[in-house]
N, C-alpha and C positions, 0 to 999 in steps of 0.2 A: 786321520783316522782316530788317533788318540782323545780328540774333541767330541765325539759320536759316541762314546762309551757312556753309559750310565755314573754317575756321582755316587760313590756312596753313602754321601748324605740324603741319598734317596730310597735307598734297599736296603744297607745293615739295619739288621736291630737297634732298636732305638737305646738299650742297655747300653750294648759293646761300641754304637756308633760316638757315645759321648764320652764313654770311658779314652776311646779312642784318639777322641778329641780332645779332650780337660785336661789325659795329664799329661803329655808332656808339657802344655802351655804350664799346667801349675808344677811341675818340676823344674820349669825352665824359671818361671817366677818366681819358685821358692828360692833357686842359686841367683838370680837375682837381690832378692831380700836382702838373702845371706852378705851379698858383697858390699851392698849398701849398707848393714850393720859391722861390718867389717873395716869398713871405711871409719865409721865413727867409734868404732874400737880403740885402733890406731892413733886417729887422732886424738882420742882422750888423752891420751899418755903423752900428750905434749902439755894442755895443760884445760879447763875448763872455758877458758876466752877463747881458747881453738876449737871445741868442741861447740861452744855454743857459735861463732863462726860460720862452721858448716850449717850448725842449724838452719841458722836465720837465712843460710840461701837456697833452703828447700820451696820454698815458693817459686823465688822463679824457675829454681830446675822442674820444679813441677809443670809450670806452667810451660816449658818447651815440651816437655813429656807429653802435657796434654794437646797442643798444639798437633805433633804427630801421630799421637794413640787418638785424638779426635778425628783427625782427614784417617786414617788407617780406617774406625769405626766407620766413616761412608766408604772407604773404599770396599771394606771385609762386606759389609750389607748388601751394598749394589752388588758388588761382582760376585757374590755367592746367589742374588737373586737372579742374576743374568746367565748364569751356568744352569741355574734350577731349570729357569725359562727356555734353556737353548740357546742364548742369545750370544755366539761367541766372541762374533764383531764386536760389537757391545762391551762384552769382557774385557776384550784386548786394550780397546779405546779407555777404558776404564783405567787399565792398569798402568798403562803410557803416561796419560794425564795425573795419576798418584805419583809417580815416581818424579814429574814435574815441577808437583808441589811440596814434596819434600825439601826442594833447592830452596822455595820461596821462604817455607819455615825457618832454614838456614841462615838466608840474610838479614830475618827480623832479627834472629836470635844474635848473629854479629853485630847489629849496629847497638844492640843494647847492653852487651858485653862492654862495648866501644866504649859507649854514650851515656850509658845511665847505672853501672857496676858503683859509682863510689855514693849517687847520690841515694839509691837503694838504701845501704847500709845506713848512710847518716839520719836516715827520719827515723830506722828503727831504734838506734843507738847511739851515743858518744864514747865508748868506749873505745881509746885509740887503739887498742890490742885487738881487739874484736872486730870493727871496722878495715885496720889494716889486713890482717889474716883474711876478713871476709873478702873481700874488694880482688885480692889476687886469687883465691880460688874462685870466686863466682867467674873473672875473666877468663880465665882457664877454660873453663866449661860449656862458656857461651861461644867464645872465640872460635873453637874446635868443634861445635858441636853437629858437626855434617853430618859425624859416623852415628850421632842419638838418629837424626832425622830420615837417613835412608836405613839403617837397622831396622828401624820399627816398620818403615816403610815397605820392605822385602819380606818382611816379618807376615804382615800379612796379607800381600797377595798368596802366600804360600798357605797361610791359615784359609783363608777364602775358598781352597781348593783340597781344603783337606790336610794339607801336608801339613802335622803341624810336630810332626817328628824332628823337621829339618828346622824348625821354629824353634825347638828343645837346644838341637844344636849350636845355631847361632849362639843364643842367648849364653849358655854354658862356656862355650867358648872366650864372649870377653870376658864373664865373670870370672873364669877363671885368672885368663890375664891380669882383670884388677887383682884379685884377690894378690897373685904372686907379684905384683908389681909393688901395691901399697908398701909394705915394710922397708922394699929394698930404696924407693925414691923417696920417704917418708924420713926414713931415718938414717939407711945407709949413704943415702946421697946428699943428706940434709937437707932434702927440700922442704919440709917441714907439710904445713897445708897445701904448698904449690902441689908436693910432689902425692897427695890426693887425688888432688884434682887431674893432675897428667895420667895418673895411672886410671882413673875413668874413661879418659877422652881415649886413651891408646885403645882399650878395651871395646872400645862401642866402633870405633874403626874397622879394625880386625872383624867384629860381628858383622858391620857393613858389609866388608868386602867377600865376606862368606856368605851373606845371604846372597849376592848378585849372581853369583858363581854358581847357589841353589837353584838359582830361578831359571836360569838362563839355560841349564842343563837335567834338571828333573820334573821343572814345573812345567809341563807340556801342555796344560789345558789353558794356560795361559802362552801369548805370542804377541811380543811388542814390538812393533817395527819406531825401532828410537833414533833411525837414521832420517827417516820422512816423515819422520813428529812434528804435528800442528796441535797447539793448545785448543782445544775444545771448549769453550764457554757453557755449552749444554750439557756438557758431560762434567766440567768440574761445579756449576751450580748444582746438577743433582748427587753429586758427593759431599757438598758442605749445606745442602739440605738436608742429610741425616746427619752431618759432622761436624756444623758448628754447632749446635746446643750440645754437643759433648765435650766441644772446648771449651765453650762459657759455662760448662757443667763444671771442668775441673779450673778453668779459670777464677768461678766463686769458691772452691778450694782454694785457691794458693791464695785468694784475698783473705779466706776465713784463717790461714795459719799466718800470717803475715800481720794480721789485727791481733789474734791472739799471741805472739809473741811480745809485739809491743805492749801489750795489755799485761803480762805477766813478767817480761823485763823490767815493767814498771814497780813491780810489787816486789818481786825480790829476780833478782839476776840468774840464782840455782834454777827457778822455778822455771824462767827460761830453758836451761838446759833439760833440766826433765821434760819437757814439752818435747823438746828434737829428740830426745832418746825415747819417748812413747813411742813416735810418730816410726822410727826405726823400728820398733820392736813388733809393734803392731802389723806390721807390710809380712810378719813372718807368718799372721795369722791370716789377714786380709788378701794376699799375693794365691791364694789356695781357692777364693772366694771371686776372684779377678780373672785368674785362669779358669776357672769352671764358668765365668759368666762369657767370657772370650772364646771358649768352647760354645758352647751355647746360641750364639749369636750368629755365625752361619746354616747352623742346624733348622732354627726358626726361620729366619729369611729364605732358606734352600727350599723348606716345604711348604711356606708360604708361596714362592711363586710356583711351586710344583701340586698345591694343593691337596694339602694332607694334614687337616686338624688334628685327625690324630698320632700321628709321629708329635706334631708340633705339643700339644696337651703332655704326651707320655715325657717328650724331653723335660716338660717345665718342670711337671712334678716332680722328676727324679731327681733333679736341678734345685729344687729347693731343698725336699728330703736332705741331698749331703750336703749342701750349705749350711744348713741347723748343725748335724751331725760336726763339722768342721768347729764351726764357732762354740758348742758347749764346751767342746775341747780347749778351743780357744781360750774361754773364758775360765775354766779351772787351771788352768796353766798363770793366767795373771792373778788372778786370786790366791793362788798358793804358795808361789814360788815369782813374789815380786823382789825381795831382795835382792837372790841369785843373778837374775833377771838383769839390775842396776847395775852392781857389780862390774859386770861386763867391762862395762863405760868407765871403772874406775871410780866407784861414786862414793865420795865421801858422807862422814855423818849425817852431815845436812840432807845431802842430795837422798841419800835413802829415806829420810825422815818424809821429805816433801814428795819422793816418788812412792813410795809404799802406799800413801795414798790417794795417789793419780791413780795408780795401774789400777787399785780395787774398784774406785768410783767408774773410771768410767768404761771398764771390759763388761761394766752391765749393761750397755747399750750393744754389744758384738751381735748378739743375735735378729737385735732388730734390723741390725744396718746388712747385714747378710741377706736378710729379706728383703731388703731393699734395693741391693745391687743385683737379686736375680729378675726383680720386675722390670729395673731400668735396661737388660739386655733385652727383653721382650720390647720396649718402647723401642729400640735402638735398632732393631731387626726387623722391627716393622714400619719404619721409617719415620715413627715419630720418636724420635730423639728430644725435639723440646719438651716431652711429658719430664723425660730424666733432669731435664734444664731446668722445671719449675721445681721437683720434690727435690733437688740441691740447693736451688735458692732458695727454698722455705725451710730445709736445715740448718744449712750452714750461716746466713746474711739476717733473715729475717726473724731467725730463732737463736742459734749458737751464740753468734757474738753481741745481740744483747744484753742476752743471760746473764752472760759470761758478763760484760761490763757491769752491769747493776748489781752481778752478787761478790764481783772486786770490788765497788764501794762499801761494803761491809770492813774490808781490809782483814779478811776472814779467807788465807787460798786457800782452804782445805772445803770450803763449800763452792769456790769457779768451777771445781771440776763437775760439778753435776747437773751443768750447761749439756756434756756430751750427751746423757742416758735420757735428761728433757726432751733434746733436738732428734735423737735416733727417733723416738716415738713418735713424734710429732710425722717426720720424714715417711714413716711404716703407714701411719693413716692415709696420710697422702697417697703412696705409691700405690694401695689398696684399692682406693676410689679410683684414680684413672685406669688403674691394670682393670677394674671391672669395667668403663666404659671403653677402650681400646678393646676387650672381651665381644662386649656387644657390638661393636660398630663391626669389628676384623675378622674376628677368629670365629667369631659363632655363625658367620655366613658365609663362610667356607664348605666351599660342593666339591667333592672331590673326582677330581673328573678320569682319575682311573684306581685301580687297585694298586695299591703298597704293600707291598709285603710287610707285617710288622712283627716279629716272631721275637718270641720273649726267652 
């Protein structure tokens, strides 16, 4: 009976349904952030070759991230399309097959832990401080990283469905964990970098084991029968047809900070470090921008298959409106208060000299790139995902890091940084042009084949 009931991604207000939905995702993201900058807090106060360390293995953590937030991305589309549509079976089969692949994500991620942790570090660096430190937290993370892959996983079929309260939950819950664990295995335990990286892994566990417990016992519109589970080939191609161009979307991320480390390790070592502490700083601005587009992205698919242009229009606009609103914020915050800011991280002379002008140069690009992450949830909700696949390759690969390289042969860093505010814009054109041909081709011939209430 509970499956027969109307979605309220089809009858609230279009206001109160995204408010409904945004924040606790960006509440839950922004204690996220938090822990992740917390982490590198910490670890500064061991010593600059451990902070930079952690840095340098934000790519691959990225890249597991996106691995799971990419299959989550088709899972959240399809199965928010197949509840719009009615299609419960559908659903269920959906969400069996996600949980699935969250294992397979798991293996890759261990064999690479295993197999390729020491070689990682060595192309980007020789520094035996920084190599070693790196090499045993990256294994840490990859080793253990079950509890990343089925978090995100639980995470959202619950989002797909509404729930993203319980989403709020999870998430807070291991950040919490890290948070109170960092210090005590960090320094009380002397684990130094190791004990970092365990207090992550513990953390994303616990949210695992929380999210299953959610699903199994409040998420009713979803029913997995996980005892007489057969992998579906039909059903998982049409999840990594909206979900891999969002792998390969954050996958040309972790390539693009991963070149740019080396490219700036090369020039001076601090500049490295400032680079992991923007990238930190930034998720505090961007995680607000991520959760409202993660909001967003069942809402469009829901009334996409239920057939309501205008729910679909009213979410985007108000969807961008507080995107802008979010990032000017954003952006006077780095602009004003970049020392503070550093600081944090324990940032010596140097390190404020070379961040003070990272953070100004490139928080001018926040706005554009805002607008940019709310067209790519429209691409991603409407199942073309490779539109978000091309406007990141032509930022980050085909723009950013040549920039970026040719304006290091200057031997000039205080002009690399303004790779970022070139590539943001370049990115904004781009996302423009296909948001208006997805427009014409999707959204403009859309017949709405009953009345929605849409009350303001």
């Amino acid at each position: 009976m509970d499956q027969i009931k109307e979605n309220k991604m089809g009858t609230m207000p279009v206001g109160r349904l995204l408010f409904s939905m945004a924040t606790p995702m960006i509440i839950s993201m922004l204690v996220q952030a938090l822990y992740n900058i917390v982490d590198s807090i910490f670890v500064a106060r061991l010593s600059e070759d451990a902070l930079n360390a952690v840095g340098l293995a934000f790519s691959a953590q990225n890249l597991m991230i996106g691995i799971a937030t990419g299959t989550g991305v088709g899972i959240n589309a399809l199965l928010a399309k197949s509840l719009g549509e009615k299609k419960f079976e559908d659903a269920n089969k959906i969400a069996a097959n996600g949980v699935m692949l969250s294992l397979v994500g798991y293996v890759i991620a261990l064999l690479f832990g295993l197999f390729g942790a020491e070689a990682y570090y060595r192309f980007q660096t020789d520094i035996p401080e920084i190599v070693d430190a790196g090499v045993a937290y990256l294994r840490i993370v990859t080793c253990y990283s079950f509890g990343l892959y089925f978090q995100i996983t639980f995470e959202r079929l619950m989002q797909s469905t509404g729930k993203t309260v319980f989403t709020m939950i999870t998430q807070t819950v291991g950040a919490v964990i890290n948070i109170i664990l960092d210090p005590i295995l960090i320094f009380t335990c002397n684990m130094g970098v190791a004990g970092a990286a365990y207090a992550t892994v513990i953390g994303q566990i616990f949210a695992a084991v929380l999210g299953f417990f959610l699903n199994h016992f409040y998420n009713r519109e979803i029913r997995m029968d996980l005892k007489n589970f057969r992998p579906d080939l039909k059903t998982i191609s049409r999840i990594y047809a909206i979900g891999i161009p969002s792998i390969i979307m954050v996958a040309i991320g972790s390539v693009m900070y991963y070149i740019m480390s080396k490219i700036l390790i090369g020039m001076n070592k601090t500049a490295s470090a400032v680079f992991g502490v923007y990238f930190k700083l930034q998720s505090i601005v961007f995680m607000p921008i991520f959760g409202l587009s993660n909001g967003l992205i069942p809402i469009l698919a829901y009334n996409y298959g239920a057939k309501s242009k205008k729910r679909m229009m009213h979410a985007l606009k108000l969807s961008l409106l507080v995107a802008v609103i979010i990032m000017i914020l954003g952006t006077l915050i780095m602009q004003v208060f970049p020392d503070p800011l550093l600081l944090l991280f324990d940032a010596s002379e140097n390190m404020l000299g070379i961040g003070r002008v990272a953070l100004r140069i490139i928080s001018i690009s926040f706005i554009a790139a805002s607008l940019g992450i709310m067209f790519s949830a429209v691409f991603q909700s409407l199942g073309n995902g490779i539109y978000s696949m091309i406007v990141s390759f032509a930022r980050q690969l085909i723009v950013l890091v040549p920039v970026a390289y040719l304006l290091s042969l200057t031997g000039k860093l205080e002009i690399v940084w303004l790779a970022f505010p070139i590539s943001e814009t370049v990115s904004l054109v781009v996302s423009i042009i296909l948001f208006v041909i997805i427009y014409k081709r999707k959204i403009k011939e859309i017949e709405n084949m009953k009345i929605i209430s849409d009350i303001d």
